[in-house]
N, C-alpha and C positions, 0 to 999 in steps of 0.2 A: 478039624476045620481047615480047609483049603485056603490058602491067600488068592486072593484074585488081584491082578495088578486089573487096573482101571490106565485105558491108554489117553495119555496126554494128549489134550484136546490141541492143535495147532489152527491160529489163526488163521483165517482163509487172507489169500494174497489179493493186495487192494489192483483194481483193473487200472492196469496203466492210460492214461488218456490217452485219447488216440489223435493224432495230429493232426490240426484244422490241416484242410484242404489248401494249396495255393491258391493265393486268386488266379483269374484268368486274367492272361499275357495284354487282351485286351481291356480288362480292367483298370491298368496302369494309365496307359494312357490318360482316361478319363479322370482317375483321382489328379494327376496332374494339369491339366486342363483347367477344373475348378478349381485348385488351390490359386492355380495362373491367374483366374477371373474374380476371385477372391481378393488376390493384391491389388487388380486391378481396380478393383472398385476400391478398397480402402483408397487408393492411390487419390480416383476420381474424388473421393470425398474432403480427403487432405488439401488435395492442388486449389480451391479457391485461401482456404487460411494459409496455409505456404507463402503462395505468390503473394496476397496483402503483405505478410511479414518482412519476404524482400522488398517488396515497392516502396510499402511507405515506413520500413523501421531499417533494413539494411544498409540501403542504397542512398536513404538519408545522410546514416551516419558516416560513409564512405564518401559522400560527396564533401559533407563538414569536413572533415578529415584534410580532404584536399584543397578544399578551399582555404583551410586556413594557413597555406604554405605559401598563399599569393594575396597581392593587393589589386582590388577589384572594387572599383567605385559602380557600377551598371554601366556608369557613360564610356569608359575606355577599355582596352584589350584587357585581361589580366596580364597580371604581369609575376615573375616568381618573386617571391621573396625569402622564402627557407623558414627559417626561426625567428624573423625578425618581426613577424606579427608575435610570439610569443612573449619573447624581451621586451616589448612596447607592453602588451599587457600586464605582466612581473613587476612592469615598474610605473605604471597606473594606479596610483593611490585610493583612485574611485572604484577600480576593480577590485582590488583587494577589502577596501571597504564594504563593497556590495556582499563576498564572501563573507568575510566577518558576520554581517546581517543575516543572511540567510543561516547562517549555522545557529547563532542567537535565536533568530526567529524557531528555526524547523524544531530547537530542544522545546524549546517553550509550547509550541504548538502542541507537537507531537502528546507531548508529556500530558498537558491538560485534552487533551482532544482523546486519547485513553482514559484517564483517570474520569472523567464525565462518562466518558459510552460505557465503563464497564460499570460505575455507580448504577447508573438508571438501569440496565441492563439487569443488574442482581435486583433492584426493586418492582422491574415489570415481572421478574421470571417469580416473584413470590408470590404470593395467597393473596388472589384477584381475579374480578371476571374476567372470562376471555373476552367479551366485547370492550370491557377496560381497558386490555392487556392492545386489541388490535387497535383502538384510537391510541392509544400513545407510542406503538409502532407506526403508523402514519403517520403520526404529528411530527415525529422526531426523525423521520427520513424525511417528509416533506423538503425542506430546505436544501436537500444536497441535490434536487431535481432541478431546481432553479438556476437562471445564470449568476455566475458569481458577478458579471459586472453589475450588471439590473441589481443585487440585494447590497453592495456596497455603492451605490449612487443612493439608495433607500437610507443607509447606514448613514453615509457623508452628513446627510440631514440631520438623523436623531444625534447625532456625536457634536452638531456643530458649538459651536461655545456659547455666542450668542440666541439664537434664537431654538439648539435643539431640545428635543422630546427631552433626552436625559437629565442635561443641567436644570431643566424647569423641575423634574424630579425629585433633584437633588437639593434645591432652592425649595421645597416645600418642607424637609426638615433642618434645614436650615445648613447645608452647607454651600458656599463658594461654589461658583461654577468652575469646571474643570478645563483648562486645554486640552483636549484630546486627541487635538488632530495639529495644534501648533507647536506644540513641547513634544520636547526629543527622545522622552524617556514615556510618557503619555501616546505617542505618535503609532509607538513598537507597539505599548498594549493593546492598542486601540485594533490596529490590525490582527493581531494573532486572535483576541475576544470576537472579531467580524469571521476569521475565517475558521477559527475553531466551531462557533455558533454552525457554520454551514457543512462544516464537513463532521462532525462526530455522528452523523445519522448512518455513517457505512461502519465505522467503530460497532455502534450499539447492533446492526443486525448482527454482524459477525459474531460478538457475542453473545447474544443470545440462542443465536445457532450452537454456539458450543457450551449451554448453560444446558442446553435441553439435550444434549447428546449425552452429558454425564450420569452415569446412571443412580437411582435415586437409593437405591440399598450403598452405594458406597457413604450415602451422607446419612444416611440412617446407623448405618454402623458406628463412623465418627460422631455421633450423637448418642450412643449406647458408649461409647469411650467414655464420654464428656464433656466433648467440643460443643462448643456453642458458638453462636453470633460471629466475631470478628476472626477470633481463632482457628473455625471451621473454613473460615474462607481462605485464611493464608495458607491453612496445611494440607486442606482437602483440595476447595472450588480452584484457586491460582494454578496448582502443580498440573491437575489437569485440564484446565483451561491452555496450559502453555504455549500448545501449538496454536490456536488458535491465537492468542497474542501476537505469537510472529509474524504472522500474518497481519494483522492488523498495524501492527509497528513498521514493519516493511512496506507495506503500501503508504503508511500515514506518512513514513521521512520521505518516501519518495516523491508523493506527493506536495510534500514544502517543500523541499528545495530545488522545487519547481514553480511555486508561489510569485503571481503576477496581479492577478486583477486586482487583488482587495489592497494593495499597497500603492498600485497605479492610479486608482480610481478614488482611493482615501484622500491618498497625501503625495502624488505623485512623487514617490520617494525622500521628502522632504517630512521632518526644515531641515535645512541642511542634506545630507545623505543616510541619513539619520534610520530611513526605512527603505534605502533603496537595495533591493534585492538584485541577483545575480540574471535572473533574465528579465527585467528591468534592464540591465545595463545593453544585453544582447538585440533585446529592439531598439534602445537609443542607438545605438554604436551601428549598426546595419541599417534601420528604415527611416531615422533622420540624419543621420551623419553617412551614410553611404560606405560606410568599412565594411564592405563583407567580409573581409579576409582577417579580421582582428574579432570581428563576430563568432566568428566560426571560430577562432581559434579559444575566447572566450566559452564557448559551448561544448568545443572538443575536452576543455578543463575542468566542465560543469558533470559532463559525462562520466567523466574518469573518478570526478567526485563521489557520482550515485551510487558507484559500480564500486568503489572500495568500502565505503558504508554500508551496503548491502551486503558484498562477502564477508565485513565484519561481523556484522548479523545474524548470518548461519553460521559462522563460525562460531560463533559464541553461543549459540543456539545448541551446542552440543553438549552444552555442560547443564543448561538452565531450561531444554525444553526436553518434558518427559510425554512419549508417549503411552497410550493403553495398551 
């Protein structure tokens, strides 16, 4: 019997690609052309938000800036002053008081103006009709449409001691009527309850935006763990809620300590100074006392405040906000 070798079969060799063609010389041109017309048009579409942003946010704060280095009544020249509108401020008890206030005011606010939007927020987002679900979404933004000074002149009335809606309320189970708008400690409440009522309706969308973004197998599974009720919400709904809080937190300080009408229109920063806020003082001091240059420089400090609260914000955001 013969051996027969059997020859080794070799792979056949894979066809090398064959190299796209160059484009044509006059090709170029025209890819460049349209990328050209491309920025341009982004361009076009940018330049109206742009140009708002300098007019009325840059050029604002760069004019504040410089005003507050000079004393400027409207009726005379300006004149320089340097640092001297600053030192007068520093050493203005009223100003420094008004900070005190707004800082008091913005925790308080802020705090309960979350803590209410993300309550109701977990209870609209549960087991409800949706026609439920959409009246207590408008019911509870409604109020932030409206002007804040029109719902605190509305407010001044039910709060009044004598003759308001509340104390009548409160005289039907039998308690004493309240100062609310004459005591100093009452004064505060009374504000931050007026403007937390009108602004926790952008709190509650935001969260609910990000209640329904969480997807529902992660809370199924923490319910297969064991989590239940209050527990589920700290370990599961809060962590990834997070981002969405900072947001929420960041708009809400920003917006108190910015805080005007509902303390102007209350209790015109009274009794006492008691509720006078920090741009409270920036319309006295400029549009009846005629200091623009102590205004400005009061607002340049107001400024610097928002901006250091804020970078502390995301700064701190880096430990305590987790994304998906």
């Amino acid at each position: 019997m013969t051996n027969t070798r059997i020859p080794a079969v070799r792979p056949r060799p894979r066809p090398r690609p064959r190299p796209r063609p160059a484009a044509p010389a006059a090709a170029m041109p025209r890819r460049t052309a349209r990328a050209r017309g491309t920025r341009l048009l982004a361009a076009l579409f940018l330049a109206p938000t742009v140009l708002g942003i300098v007019v009325f946010t840059v050029v604002p704060i760069a004019g504040s800036v410089v005003l507050s280095l000079f004393h400027w009544d409207v009726i005379e020249s300006p004149s320089f002053a340097g640092a001297a509108n600053y030192r007068e401020v520093f050493g203005d008890a009223t100003v420094l008081v008004s900070f005190r206030n707004t800082l008091v005011f913005m925790v308080f606010a802020v705090a309960l103006q979350l803590l209410i939007a993300l309550a109701l927020a977990l209870a609209v987002n549960g087991r409800m009709p949706m026609w439920l679900r959409s009246v207590f979404r408008s019911a509870f933004f409604f109020p932030l449409v409206l002007s804040a000074a029109s719902i605190s002149v509305v407010m001044k009335y039910l709060f009044n001691q004598d003759f308001g809606v509340v104390n009548w309320l409160l005289g039907l189970v039998g308690i004493a009527p309240v100062p609310w708008l004459t005591s100093e400690n009452a004064a505060m409440t009374t504000v931050v309850l007026v403007y937390v009522w009108q602004q926790f309706g952008f709190s509650f969308l935001l969260f609910v935006g990000g209640l329904n973004n969480i997807p529902k197998e992660i809370h199924e599974a923490a319910s297969l763990d064991g989590a239940t009720g209050l527990r589920k919400h700290l370990a599961v709904t809060l962590p990834l809620l997070s981002p969405t809080l900072l947001v929420a937190s960041v708009v809400g300080i920003i917006n108190a300590l910015q805080v005007f009408e509902q303390p102007y229109v209350l209790t015109a920063g009274g009794p006492g100074d008691s509720t006078r806020t920090v741009v409270m003082v920036i319309y006295e001091t400029a549009f009846e006392q005629l200091r623009f240059g102590e205004a400005s420089a009061v607002g340049v400090l107001l400024f610097v405040l928002v901006m250091t609260v804020t970078a502390l914000q995301f700064r701190l955001s880096r430990r305590f906000v987790h994304y998906q």
